[in-house]
N, C-alpha and C positions, 0 to 999 in steps of 0.2 A: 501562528494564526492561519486559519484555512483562506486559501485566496480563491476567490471567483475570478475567471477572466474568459470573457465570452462563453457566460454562463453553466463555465462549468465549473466543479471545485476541484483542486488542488492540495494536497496534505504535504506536510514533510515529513520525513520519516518517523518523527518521535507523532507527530496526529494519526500517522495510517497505522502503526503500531496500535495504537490505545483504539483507534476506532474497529478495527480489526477482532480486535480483544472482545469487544465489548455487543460490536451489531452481530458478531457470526458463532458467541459462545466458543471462542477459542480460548484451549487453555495457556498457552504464551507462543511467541511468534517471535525472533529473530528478524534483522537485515544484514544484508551481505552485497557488497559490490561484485558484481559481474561482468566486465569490459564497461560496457555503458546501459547495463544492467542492473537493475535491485531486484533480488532475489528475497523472498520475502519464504522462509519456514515455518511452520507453524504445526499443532497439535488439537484437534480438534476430539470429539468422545468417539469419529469414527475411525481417528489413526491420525498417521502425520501427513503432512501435506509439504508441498512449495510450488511458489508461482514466479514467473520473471514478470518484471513488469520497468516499461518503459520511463528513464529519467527525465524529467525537464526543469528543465533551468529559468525561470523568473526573470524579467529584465529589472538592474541594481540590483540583484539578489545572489548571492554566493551558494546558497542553499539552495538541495536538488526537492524537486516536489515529485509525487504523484500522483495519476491523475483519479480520482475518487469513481468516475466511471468504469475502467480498467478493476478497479479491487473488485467493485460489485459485482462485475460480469464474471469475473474469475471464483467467486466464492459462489456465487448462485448457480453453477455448473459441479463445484464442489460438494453442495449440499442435498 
């Protein structure tokens, strides 16, 4: 589930995949751990792509999120 915390949102890797997928018409996208890195590959109609993008860890939470502001900035320079 996406989390807001101090208004911003937060995905984890299986939400930024499908969001990805779906807001930027990519034809599929990968993650990959990179030190403390997620590195996100993807295929879009104008070639392939990938981005790093910073982990963060949730407090109770085991699961790494990403930050939904970070994807956008990164695909809107992409497109």
């Amino acid at each position: 589930m996406v989390k807001k915390i101090d208004g911003e949102y937060f995905l984890s890797r299986t939400e930024a995949m499908e969001y990805i997928t779906f807001a930027y018409d990519v034809k599929w996208c990968v993650t990959k751990w990179e030190r403390n890195l997620i590195r996100i590959n993807y295929e879009t109609r104008l070639g392939r792509g990938s981005g790093k993008f910073t982990a963060f860890r949730c407090k109770n939470s085991s699961n790494v999120r990403l930050n939904k502001f970070d994807i956008d900035k990164h695909f809107s320079l992409v497109n």
